[in-house]
C-alpha positions as CSV (number, residue, x, y, z in Angstrom):
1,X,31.1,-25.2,27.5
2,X,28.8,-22.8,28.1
3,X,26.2,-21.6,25.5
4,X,25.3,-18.1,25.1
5,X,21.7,-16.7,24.9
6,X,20.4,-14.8,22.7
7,X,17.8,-12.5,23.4
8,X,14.0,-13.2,22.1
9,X,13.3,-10.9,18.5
10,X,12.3,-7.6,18.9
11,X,8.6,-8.6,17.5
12,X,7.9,-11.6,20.1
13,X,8.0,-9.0,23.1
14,X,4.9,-8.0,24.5
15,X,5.6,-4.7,25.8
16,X,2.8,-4.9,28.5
17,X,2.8,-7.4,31.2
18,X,1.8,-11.4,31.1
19,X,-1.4,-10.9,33.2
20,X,-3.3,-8.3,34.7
21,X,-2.0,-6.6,37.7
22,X,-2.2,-8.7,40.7
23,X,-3.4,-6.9,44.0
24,X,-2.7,-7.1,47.4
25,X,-3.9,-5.9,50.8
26,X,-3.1,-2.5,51.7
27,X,-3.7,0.5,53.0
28,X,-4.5,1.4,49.0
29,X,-6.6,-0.9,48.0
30,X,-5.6,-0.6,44.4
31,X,-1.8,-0.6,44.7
32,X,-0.3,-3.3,42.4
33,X,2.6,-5.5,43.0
34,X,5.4,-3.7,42.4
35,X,8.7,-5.6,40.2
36,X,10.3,-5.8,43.7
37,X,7.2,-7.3,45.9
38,X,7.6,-11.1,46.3
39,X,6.2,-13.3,44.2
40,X,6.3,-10.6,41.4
41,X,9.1,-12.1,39.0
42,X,11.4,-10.1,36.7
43,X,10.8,-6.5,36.7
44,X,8.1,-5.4,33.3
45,X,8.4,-3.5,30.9
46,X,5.4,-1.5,31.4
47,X,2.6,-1.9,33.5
48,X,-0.9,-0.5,34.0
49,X,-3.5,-0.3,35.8
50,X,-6.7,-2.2,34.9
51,X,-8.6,1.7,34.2
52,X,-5.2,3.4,32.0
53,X,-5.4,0.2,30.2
54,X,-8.9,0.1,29.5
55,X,-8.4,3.7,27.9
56,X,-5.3,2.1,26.0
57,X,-7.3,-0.4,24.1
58,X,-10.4,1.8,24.0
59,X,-8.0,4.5,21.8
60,X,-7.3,1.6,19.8
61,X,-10.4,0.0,19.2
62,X,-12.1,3.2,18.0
63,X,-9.6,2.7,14.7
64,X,-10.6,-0.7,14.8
65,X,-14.3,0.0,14.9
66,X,-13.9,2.9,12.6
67,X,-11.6,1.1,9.7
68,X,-14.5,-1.7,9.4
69,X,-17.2,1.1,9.4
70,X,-15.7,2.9,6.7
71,X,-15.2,-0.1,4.5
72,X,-18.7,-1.4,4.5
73,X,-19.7,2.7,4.0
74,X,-17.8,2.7,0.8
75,X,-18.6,-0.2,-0.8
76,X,-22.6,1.2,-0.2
77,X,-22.1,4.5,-1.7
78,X,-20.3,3.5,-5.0
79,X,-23.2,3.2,-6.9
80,X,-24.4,7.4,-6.0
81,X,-20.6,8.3,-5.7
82,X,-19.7,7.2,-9.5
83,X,-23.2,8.7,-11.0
84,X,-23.0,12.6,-9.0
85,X,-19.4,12.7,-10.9
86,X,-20.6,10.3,-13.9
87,X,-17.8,7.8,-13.8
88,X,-19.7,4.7,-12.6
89,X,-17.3,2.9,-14.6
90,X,-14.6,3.9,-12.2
91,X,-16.0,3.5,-9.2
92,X,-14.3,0.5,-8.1
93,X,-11.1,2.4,-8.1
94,X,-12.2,4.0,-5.3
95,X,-11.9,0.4,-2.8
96,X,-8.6,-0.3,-4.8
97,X,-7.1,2.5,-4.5
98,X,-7.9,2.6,-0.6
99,X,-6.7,-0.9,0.0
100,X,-3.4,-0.9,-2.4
101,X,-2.6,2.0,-0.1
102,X,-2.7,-0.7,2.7
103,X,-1.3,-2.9,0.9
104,X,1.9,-0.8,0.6
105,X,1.7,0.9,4.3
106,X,0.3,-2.4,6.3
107,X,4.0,-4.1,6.0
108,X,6.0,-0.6,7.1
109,X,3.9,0.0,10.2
110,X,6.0,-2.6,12.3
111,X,9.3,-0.8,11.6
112,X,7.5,2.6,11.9
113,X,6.6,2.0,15.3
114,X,10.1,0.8,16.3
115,X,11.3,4.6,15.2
116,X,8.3,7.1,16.0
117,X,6.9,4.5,19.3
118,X,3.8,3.4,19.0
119,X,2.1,6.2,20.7
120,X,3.6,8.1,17.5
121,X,3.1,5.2,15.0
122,X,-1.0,5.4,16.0
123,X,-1.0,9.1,15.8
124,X,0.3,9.1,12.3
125,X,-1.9,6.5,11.6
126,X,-5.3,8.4,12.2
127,X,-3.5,11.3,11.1
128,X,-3.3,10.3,7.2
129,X,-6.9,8.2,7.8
130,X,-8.3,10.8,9.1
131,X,-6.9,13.4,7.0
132,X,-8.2,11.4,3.8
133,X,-11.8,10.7,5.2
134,X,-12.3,14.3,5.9
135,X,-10.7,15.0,1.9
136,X,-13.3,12.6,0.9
137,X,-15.9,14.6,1.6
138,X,-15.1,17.7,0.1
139,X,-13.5,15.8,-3.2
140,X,-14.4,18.1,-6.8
141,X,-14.0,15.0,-8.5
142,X,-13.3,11.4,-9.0
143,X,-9.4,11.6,-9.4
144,X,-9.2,13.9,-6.4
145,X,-11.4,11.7,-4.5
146,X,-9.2,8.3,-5.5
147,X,-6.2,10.7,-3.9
148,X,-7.6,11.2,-1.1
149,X,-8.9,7.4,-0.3
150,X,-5.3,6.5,-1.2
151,X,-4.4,9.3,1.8
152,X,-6.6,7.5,3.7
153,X,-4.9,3.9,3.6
154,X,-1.8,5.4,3.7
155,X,-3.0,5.5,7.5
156,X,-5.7,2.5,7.8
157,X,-2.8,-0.1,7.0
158,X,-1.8,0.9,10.6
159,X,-4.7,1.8,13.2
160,X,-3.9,-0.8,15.3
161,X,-0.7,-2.1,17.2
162,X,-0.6,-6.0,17.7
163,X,2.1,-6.4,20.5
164,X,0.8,-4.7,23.2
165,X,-1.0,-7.5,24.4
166,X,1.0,-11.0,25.4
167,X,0.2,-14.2,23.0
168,X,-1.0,-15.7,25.8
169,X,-3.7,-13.4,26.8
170,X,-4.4,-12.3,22.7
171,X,-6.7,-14.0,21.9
172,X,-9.7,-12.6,24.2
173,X,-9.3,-9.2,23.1
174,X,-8.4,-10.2,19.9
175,X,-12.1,-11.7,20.1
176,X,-13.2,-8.3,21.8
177,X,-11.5,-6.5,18.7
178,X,-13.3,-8.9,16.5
179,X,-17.2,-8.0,18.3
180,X,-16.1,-4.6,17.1
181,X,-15.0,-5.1,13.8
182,X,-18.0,-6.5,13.2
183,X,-20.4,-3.9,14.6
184,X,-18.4,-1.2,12.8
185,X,-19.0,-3.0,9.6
186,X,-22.9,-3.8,10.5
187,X,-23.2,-0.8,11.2
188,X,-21.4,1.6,8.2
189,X,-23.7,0.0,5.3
190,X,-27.3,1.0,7.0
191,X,-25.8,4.2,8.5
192,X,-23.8,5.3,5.0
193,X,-27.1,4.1,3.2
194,X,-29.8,6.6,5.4
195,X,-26.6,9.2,5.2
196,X,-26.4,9.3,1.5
197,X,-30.5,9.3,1.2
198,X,-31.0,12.2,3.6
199,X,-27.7,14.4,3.3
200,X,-26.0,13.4,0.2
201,X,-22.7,10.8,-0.1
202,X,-20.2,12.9,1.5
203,X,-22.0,13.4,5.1
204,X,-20.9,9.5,5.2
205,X,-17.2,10.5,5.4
206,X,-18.1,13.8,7.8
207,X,-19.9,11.5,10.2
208,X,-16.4,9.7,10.9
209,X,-14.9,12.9,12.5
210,X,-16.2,12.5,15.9
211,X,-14.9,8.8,16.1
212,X,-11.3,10.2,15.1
213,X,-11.6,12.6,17.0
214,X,-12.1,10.6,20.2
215,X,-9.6,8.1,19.2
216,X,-6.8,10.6,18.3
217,X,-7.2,12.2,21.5
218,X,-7.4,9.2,23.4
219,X,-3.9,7.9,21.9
220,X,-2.3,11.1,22.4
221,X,-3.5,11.5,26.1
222,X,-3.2,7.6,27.4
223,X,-1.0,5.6,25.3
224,X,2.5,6.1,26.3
225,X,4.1,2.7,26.2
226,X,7.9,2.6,26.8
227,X,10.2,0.4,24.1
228,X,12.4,-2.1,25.0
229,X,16.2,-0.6,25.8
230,X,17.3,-2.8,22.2
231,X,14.8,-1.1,20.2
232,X,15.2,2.5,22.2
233,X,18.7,2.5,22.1
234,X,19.2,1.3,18.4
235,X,20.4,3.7,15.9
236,X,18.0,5.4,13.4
237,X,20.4,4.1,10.5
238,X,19.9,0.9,11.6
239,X,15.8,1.1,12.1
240,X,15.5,2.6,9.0
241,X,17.1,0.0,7.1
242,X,14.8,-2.7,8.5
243,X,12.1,-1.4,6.2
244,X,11.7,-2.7,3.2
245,X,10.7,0.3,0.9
246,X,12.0,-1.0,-2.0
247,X,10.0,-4.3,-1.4
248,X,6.8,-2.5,-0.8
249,X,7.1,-0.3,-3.6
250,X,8.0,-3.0,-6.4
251,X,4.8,-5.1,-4.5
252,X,3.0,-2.4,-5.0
253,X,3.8,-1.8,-8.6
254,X,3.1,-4.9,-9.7
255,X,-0.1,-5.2,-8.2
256,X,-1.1,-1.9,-9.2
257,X,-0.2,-1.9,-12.7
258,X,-1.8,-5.7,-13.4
259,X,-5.2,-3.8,-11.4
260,X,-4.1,-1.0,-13.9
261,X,-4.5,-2.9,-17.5
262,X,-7.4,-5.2,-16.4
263,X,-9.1,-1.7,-15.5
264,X,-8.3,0.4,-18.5
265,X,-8.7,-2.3,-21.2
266,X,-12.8,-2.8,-19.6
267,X,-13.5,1.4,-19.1
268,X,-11.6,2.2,-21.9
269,X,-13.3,-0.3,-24.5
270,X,-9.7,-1.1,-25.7
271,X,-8.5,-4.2,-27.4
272,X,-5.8,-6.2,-25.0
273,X,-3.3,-5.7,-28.0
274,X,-3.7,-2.1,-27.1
275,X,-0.2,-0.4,-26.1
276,X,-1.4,0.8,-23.0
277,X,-3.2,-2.8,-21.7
278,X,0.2,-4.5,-23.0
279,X,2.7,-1.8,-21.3
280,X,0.7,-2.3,-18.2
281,X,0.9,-6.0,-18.1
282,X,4.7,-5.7,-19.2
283,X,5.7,-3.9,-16.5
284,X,3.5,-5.7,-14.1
285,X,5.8,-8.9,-14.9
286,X,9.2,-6.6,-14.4
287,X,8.3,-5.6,-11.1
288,X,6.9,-8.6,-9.8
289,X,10.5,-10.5,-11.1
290,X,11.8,-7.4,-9.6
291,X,10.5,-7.8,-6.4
292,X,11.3,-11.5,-6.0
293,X,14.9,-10.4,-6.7
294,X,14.6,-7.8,-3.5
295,X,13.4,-10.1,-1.2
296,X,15.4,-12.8,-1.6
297,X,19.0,-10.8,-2.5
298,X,18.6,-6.9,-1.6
299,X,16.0,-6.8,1.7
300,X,17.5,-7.2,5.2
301,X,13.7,-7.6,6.9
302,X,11.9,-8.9,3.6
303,X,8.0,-7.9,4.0
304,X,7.3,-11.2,2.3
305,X,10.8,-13.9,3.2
306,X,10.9,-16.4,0.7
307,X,12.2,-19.1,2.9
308,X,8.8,-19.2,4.9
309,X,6.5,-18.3,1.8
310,X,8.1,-21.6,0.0
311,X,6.6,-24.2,2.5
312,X,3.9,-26.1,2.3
313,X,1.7,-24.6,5.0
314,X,2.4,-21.1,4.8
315,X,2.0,-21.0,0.9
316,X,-1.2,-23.1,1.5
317,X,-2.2,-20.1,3.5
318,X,-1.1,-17.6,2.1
319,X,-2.6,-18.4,-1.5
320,X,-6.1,-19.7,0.1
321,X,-6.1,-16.1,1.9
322,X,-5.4,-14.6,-1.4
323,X,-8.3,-16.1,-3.2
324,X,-11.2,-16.2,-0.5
325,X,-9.9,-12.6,-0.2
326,X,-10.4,-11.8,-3.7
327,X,-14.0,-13.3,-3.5
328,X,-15.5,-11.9,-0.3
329,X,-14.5,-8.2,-1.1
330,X,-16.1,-9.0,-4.6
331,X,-18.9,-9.8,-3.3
332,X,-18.9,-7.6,-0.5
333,X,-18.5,-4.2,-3.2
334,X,-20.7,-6.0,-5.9
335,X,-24.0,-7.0,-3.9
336,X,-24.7,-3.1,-3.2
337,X,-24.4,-2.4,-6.7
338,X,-27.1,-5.4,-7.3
339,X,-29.5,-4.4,-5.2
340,X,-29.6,-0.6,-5.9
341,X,-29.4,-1.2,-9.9
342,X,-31.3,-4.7,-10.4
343,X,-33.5,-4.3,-7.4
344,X,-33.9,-0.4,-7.5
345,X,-33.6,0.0,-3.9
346,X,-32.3,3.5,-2.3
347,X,-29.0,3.2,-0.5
348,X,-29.9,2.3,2.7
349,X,-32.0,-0.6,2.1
350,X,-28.9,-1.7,-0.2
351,X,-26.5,-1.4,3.5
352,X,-29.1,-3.2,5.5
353,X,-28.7,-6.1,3.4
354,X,-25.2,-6.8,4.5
355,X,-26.1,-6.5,8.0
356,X,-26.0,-10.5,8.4
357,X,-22.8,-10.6,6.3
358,X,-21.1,-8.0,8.6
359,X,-22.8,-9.2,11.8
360,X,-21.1,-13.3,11.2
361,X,-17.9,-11.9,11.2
362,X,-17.3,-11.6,14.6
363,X,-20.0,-14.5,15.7
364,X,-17.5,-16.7,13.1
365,X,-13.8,-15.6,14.5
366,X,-15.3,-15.7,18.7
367,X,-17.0,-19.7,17.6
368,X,-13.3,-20.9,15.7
369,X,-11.4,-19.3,19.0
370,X,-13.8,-21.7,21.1
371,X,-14.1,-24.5,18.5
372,X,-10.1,-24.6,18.5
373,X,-9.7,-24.3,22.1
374,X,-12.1,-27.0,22.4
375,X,-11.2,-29.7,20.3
376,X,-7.4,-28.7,19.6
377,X,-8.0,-29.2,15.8
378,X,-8.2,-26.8,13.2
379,X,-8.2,-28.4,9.4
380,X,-11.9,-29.8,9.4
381,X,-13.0,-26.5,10.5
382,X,-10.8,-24.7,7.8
383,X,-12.2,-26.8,4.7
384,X,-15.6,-26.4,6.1
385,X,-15.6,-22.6,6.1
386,X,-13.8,-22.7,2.6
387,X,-16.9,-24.8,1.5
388,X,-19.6,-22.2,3.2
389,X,-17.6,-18.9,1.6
390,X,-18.3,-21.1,-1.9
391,X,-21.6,-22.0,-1.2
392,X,-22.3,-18.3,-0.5
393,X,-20.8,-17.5,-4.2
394,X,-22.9,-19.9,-5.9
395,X,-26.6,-18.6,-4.4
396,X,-25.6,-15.0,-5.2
397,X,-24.6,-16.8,-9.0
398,X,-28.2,-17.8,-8.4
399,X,-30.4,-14.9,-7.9
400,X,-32.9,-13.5,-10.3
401,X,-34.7,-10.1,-10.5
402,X,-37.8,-11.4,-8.5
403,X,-36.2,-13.4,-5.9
404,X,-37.8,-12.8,-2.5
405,X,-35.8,-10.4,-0.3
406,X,-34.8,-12.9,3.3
407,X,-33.1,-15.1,0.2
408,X,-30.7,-12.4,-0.1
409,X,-30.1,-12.1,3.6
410,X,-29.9,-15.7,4.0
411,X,-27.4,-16.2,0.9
412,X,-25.2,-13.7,2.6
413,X,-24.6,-15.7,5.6
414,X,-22.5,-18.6,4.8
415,X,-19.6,-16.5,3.2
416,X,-19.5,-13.6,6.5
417,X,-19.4,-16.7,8.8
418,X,-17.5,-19.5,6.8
419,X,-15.0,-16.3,6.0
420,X,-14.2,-15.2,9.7
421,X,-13.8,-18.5,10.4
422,X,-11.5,-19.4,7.6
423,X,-8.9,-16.2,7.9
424,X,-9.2,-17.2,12.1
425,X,-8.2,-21.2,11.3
426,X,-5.5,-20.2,9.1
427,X,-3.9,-17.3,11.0
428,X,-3.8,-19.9,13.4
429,X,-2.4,-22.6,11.3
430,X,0.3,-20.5,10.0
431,X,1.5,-19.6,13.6
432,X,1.6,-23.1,14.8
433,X,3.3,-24.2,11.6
434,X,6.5,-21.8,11.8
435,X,9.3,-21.7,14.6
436,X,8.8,-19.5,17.4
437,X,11.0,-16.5,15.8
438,X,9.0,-16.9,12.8
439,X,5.8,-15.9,14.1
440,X,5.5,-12.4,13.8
441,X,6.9,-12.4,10.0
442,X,4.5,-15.3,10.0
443,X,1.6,-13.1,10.8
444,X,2.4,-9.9,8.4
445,X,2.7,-12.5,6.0
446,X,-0.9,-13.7,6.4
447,X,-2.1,-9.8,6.6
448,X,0.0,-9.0,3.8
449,X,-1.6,-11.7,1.2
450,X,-5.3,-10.7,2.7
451,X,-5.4,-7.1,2.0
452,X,-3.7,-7.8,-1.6
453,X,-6.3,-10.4,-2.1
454,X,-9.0,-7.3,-1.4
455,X,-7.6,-5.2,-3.8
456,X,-7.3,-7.8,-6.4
457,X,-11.0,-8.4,-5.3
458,X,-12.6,-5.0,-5.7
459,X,-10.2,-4.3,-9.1
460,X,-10.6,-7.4,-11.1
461,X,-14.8,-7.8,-10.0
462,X,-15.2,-4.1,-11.2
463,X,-13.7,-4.7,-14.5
464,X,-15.1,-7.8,-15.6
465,X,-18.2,-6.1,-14.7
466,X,-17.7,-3.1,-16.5
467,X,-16.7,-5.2,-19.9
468,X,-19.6,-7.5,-19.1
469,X,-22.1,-4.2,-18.9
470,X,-21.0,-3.3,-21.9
471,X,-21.1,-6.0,-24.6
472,X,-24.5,-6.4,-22.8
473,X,-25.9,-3.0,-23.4
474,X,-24.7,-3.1,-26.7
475,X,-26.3,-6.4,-27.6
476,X,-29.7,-5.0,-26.0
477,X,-30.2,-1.6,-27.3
478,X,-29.6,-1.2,-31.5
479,X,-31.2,1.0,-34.0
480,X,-31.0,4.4,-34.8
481,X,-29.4,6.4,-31.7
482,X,-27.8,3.2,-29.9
483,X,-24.7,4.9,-29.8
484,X,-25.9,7.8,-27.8
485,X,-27.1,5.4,-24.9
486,X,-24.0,3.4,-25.0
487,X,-22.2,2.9,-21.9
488,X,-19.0,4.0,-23.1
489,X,-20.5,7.6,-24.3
490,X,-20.7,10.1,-21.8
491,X,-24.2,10.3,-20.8
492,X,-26.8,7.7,-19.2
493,X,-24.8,4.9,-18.6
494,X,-22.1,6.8,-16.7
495,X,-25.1,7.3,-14.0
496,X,-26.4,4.2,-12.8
497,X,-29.1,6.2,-10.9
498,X,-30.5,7.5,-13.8
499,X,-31.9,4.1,-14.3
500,X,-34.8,4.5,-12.5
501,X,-35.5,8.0,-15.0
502,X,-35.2,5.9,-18.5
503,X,-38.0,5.0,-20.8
504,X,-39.5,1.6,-19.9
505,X,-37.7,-0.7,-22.9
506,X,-34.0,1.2,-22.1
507,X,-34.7,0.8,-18.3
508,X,-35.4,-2.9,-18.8
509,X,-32.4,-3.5,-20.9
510,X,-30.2,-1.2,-18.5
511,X,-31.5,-3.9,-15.5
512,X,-31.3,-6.9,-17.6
513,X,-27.6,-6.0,-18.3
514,X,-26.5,-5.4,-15.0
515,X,-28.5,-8.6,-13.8
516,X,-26.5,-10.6,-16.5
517,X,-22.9,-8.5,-15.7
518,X,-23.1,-9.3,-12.0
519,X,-23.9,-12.6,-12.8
520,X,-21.0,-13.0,-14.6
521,X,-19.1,-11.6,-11.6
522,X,-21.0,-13.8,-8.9
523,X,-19.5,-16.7,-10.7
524,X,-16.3,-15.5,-11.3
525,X,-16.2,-15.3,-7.7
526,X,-17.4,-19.1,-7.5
527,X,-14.7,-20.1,-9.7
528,X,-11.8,-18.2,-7.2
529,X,-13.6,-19.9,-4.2
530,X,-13.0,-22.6,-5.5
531,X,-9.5,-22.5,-6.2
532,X,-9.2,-21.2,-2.8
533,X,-10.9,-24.2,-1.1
534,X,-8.3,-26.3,-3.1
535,X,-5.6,-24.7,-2.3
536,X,-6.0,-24.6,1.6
537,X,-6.2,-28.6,1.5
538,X,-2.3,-28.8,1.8
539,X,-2.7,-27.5,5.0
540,X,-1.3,-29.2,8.1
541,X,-2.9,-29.9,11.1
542,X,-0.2,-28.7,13.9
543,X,-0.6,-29.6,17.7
544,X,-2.2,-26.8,19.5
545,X,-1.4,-26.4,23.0
């Protein structure tokens, strides 16, 4: 009886070849082996030479280096972004709103690619990013400016293309991608920091132009990677209903309108009986029950499959992700705000200090590659970094207004390294734990619980901050006039920079209450550490070849 075989999914492909081009003596010295040549195995999809696919990954690497540059950027320039338009107390909503844009978009890029290619999936991609950096910039006001970061993760949830590259061969330029990320995000703090000092806040989104220029061009110009006959060939009904809009959206939704009531019931001074903060959370609950519903009755390619989420090692993953998400993006939007406000220092200085942060992320993926590759193990490693994120949480629940300044580079150090580590163990973990098929929902699984996890992050640490602030203020300045100074009024308080301006006693109470309010959110992000280092300890350890 003879079995019939099916062809591998569409996602495990690798549309270039297994291994560099091989190279033989000719009269043209540079003349691959050609699918017919002996020796050369069954003809490739596409092939390359070692220079057009140098320019191939260089195209896509500027969107790598740029995403991580305009992230650490951001979280910098909150603090003078939210006092020029006198809405400090929404200036978090300007990383949520960025990164529950990727949220949404992240999960549709996949099946975008499958319909436009990938040269048109990329080009759409820095299309929207690029379109909403530039927006940035020029913004009138806060609510235009939240549009336009939401424009702008609209495309950052798909900047890069995973499969071009074979498994086997992935993870050396996923380490070279990593070196990147990480000098991107070294360098946007510092750089956004002197930007904003010198030129103002929005020279920080101009200065992004060039980079998107370059790497639009280079996409348009050298990426032109052929699709498999399957994919080519398929039917644009049938492509389009591999994407799970209605998943996304209700995702989405949920998140958003949970972010939503934490936000307005901390901003808005409101009670949580308020109709507002209760509608919010109501419908939060609908469309998360709603969602479960889609993906598990209505979706045909589910962007989160229930029957992988339920076991053990993938929901150990995916919830640990979730969580040390949640607390490294906390920290990493809530330190600037610490040292400009409590530690009065100008922008820049605030950037350079999370040079060492940025600067362990790829020094912490490259030494789990090798440590994995070493050893064969993974789990050890993967409670360890959980430990160092929380360690990191705990010293910044630690510092004090007149701590000495390498403490604060220092502190930073465990969470950037024991955090690249960690989302490198896991990723790993998660692949070795599922069936072969599973792997590519497997690892949009993993990326989809991460970038909620940020948003969460950013959200929840800017309102318990903002609430915090308040009841802080409140308790500190009293008498005649208090009102007028209040942070929920419409003057000072909306502009942290004007800190530095106030009388001596309202500055020193205006410092002492965001020393206590970020202290409050330090170890809030302990607590969710925590609960992340617990919840990875289901983990399995799988054989790694």
């Amino acid at each position: 009886m003879s079995v019939e075989r099916r062809p591998p999914p569409l996602e495990t492909r690798p549309l270039l070849e297994q291994s560099p081009p091989s190279y033989h003596s000719t009269d043209d010295a540079t003349s691959p082996i050609t699918p017919n040549s002996p020796g050369a195995g069954p003809p490739l999809l596409n092939r390359f030479s070692r220079i057009e696919l140098c320019w191939i990954l260089l195209g896509l690497w500027s969107g790598v280096l740029l995403g991580a540059f305009d992230g650490t950027v951001v979280a910098t320039l909150l603090t003078p972004i939210g006092s020029e338009f006198e809405a400090s107390n929404e200036a978090s909503y300007i990383g949520t709103s960025y990164l529950l844009s990727v949220c949404c978009f992240t999960p549709l890029y996949g099946r975008l690619a499958d319909i436009l290619g990938r040269k048109g999936a990329m080009l759409l991609a820095l299309s929207l990013f690029g379109t909403g950096t530039i927006l940035c910039g020029m913004a009138p006001s806060m609510k235009a400016l939240l549009v336009a970061r939401t424009i702008a993760g609209m495309g950052g949830g798909g900047i890069t293309v995973t499969d071009l590259i074979p498994l086997k061969q992935r993870g050396l330029y996923q380490g070279v991608a990593n070196v990147l990320y990480g000098l991107g995000a070294a360098l946007g703090g510092p750089i956004g920091g002197w930007a904003n000092d010198n030129f103002g806040w929005r020279s920080a989104f101009y200065l992004q132009t060039p980079v998107l220029i370059f790497s639009f061009v280079t996409v348009a110009l050298k990426v032109n990677i052929r699709l498999p006959d399957e994919v080519q060939n398929q039917k644009l009904s049938d492509k389009l209903r591999r994407i799970d809009f209605l998943g996304s959206i209700t995702l989405v939704g949920a998140v958003g309108c949970l972010l939503l009531g934490f936000d307005i019931k901390s901003t808005e001074d409101l009670q949580w009986k308020d109709p507002a903060v209760v509608g919010c959370l109501i419908a939060s609950f609908f469309l998360a029950s709603l969602f479960v519903w889609v993906e598990k009755y209505w979706a045909a390619a589910p962007v989160m499959p229930l029957r992988l989420i339920t076991q053990r090692t993938p929901m150990a993953v995916s919830i640990s992700n979730l969580l040390l998400s949640m607390s490294v993006f906390s920290m990493l939007y809530s330190a600037p705000i610490y040292f400009i406000t409590v530690r009065s220092k100008p922008s820049a200085v605030a950037g350079l200090y999370l040079l060492p942060h940025s600067l362990c992320i790829p020094a912490g993926s490259l030494f789990a590659g090798w440590f994995m590759r070493k050893t064969g193990k993974l789990y050890s490693l993967t409670v360890i970094a959980a430990l160092m994120t929380l360690f990191a949480s705990l010293l910044a629940s630690c510092w004090t207004r007149y701590q000495l300044p390498f403490h604060f580079w220092l502190d930073l150090l465990p969470q950037g390294l024991g955090f690249a580590c960690f989302i490198t163990t896991t990723l790993i973990a998660l692949i070795a734990g599922v069936r072969k098929e599973d792997m590519p929902i497997a690892t949009g699984l993993s990326y989809l619980f991460r970038t909620t996890g940020q948003a969460l992050g950013v959200s929840l640490s800017g309102a318990v901050l903002q609430t915090v602030l308040l009841q802080s203020l409140r308790a500190r300045i009293r008498g005649p006039g208090s009102e007028d100074v209040s942070y929920t009024s419409q003057t000072n308080y909306h502009s942290a920079q004007i800190i530095p301006s106030l009388d001596h006693h309202l500055r020193e109470a205006a410092v002492d209450s965001y020393a206590d309010a970020l202290r409050v959110v330090f170890i809030c992000q302990s607590v969710v550490c925590f609960l992340g280092f617990l919840a990875c300890l289901p983990i399995r350890e799988s054989p790694l070849p």
